[in-house]
Residue, then its C-alpha position, 0 to 999 in steps of 0.5 A: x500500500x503506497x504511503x501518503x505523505x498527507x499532515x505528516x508535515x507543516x510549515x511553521x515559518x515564513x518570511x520575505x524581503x522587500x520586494x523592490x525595483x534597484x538594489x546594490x544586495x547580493x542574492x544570497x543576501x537577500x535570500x539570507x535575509x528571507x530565511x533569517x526573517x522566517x527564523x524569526x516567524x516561526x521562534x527558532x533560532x537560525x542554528x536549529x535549521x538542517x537542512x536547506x533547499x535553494x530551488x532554482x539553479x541561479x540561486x545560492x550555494x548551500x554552504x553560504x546558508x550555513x555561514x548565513x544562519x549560523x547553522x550547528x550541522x547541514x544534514x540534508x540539502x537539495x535542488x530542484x531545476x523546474x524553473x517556477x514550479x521548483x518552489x512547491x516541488x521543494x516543499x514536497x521534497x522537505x516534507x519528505x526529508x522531515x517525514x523520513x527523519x533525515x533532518x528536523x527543521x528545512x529550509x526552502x529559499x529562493x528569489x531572483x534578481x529579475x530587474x537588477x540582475x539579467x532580465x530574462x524578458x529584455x530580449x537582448x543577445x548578451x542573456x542567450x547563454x543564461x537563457x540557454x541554462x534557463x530553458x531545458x535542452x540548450x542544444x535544442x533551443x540553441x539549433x531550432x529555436x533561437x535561429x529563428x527568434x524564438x528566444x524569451x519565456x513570452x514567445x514560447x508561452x504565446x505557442x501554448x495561448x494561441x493554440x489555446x485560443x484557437x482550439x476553444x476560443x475562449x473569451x480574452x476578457x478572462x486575462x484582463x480579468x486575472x490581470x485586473x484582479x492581481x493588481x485590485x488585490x495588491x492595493x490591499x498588501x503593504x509588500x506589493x510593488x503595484x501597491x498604490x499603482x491601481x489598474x483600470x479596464x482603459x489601462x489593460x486595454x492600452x497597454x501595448x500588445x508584445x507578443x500575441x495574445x499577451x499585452x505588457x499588462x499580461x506579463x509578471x513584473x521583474x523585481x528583485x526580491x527574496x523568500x522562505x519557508x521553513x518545514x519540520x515533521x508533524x511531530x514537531x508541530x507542538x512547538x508551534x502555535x499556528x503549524x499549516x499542514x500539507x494536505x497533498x502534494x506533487x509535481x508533474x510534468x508534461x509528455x516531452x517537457x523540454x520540447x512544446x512545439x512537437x508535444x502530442x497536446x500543446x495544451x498537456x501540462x505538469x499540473x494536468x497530472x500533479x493536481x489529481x494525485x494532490x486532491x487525492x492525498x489531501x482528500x478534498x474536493x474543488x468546492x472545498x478550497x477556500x483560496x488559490x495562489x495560482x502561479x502567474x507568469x503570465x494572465x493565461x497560465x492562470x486561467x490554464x491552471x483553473x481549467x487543468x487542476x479541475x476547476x472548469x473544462x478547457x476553453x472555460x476558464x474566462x466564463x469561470x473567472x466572471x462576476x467578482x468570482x476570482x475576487x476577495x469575496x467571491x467563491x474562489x479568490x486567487x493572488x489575494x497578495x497581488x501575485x507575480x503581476x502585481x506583487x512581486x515575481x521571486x519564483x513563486x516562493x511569496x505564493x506560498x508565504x501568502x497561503x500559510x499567512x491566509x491559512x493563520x488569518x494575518x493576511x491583514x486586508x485581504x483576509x478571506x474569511x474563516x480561510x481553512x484549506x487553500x492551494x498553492x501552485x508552480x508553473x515552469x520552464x515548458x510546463x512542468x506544474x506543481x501544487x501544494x493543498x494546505x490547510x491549518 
């Protein structure tokens, strides 16, 4: 009988930078600083962490944590390489490494430099050898892809929306609405960097188009900025006051991921089949989850993410997001901290620092009320996916 890892882990702390636009502070520095700021959340002290996971493959070296924090003895350490959707995946892997009593206390940390370091959407020649380490398969993209202009997370994602469109014709009110409903949310978050900058229905229309279907207004911000999380083995819940539980958890990845062009079904994703495997272990049902923090990229991988997890057939989602549904109040509120569109794109880390802040009501303004289970997910490279049902 397969072993479910369901509510044998929690995650006890969470903490973030700023999230700004120009900073002189190194990445380590500013994930150092998340993970001393989630040490400080969660009333433990930084040389009590043994474990530690840097998700993405430009982020810290593990040794730098252990100078950083202080720590007494590095017991377990990973990587995962799934671009946003590394941030859950390392949580899964925490979880295990907690449940199987290899470490006590895992550190999960992540960010980028996206506005002061490379930036990945400038489309300048001088980032294709970081891209060529940022996509999969670098002799793939470097032989059939780049030669033809095919170079930036934007042109590969607007293969996967046309077909969408294409095929289902959904209505393209569904991305004015997430992009809309990002920034309405981010007015209600201190930490937002949109906070304070509104959108109108005449801004997102506006704004100009970059890439069909995506306007400038569809696309995540890039920001420099860091979070973390800290997971520990239910056992060692008792020491805390407000543990948040992973009820399921996975990650998936589509038919050939590191090629979308020649996928049987453009449309398949990692989540396609991460999200079932995730319902099942936590043992809940759609109309259960009272908020998602949906991985935002771009406004129609929001929409994708509805209809693969399960919420709405293909082709439906913009008709599901209608009349307020997505919205703080509404059946399903999603990004209630502004998200990767309007607060801050750190890998998709503040995703889950703003679920575990729902789940143990300190989400200040935007609140959802009697928030009891939620879901967090991560999207990736050429659509890897992965979702994590939390609840407290």
């Amino acid at each position: 009988m397969e072993r479910s890892l369901s509510d044998r882990a929690c995650i006890v702390g969470v903490g973030e930078t700023d999230y700004v636009r120009g900073t002189s502070k190194a990445l380590a520095h500013l994930c150092i600083e998340a993970s001393l700021n989630a040490c400080r959340d969660a009333g433990i002290d930084p040389s009590e962490i043994d474990g530690v996971i840097s998700p993405w493959k430009y982020n810290v070296r593990h040794e730098e944590f252990v100078h950083g924090l202080g720590m007494k003895e590095l017991k377990f350490t990973g990587r995962h390489e799934m671009g946003g959707a590394s941030s859950i995946a390392a949580i899964q892997t925490a979880a295990l490494a907690v449940d199987a009593g290899i470490a006590d206390y895992v550190l999960v940390a992540t960010g980028q430099k996206g506005y002061s370091g490379p930036r990945l959407g400038a489309g300048d020649p001088s980032i294709l050898d970081l891209n060529n380490e940022f996509m999969p398969n670098s002799e793939y993209r470097d032989n059939l892809e780049y030669p033809y202009g095919l170079m930036v997370p934007l042109q590969y994602f607007s293969l996967h929306a046309n077909r969408w469109f294409h095929e289902y014709n959904p209505d393209p009110v569904g991305m004015q609405i997430v992009a809309m409903t990002c920034r309405e949310h981010a007015q209600l978050n201190k930490k937002a960097y949109m906070r304070g900058r509104p959108m109108t229905s005449e801004d997102y229309q506006n704004s100009p188009k970059l890439v069909s279907p995506f306007r400038l207004l569809d696309c995540s911000l890039e920001v420099d900025g860091a979070g973390a999380v800290i997971v520990t083995s239910k056992k060692n819940a008792y020491r805390f006051k407000k543990p948040v539980y992973i009820g399921g958890i996975a990650e998936g990845h589509p038919t050939y991921p590191d090629d979308m062009p020649t996928r049987p079904d453009i449309l398949d994703m990692g989540i396609t089949h991460a999200a079932p495997r995730a319902f099942d272990m936590a043992g809940v049902r759609h109309e259960e989850i009272d908020f998602a923090e949906i991985y935002d990229c771009f406004t129609f991988i929001v929409l994708r993410q509805l209809e693969e997890m399960g919420f709405c057939a293909r082709g439906e989602a913009p008709e599901f997001t209608k009349n307020g549904r997505i919205s703080l109040g509404g059946q399903l509120p999603i990004n209630t901290h502004g998200g990767l569109l309007s607060q801050a794109h750190i890998v998709g880390i503040n995703h889950v620092v703003e679920a575990v802040y729902q789940l143990r009501g300190e989400a200040g303004e935007a609140q959802v009320d009697d928030a009891k289970i939620g879901i967090v997910t991560g999207y990736g490279d050429l659509s890897d996916g992965s979702i994590a049902i939390l609840h407290n």
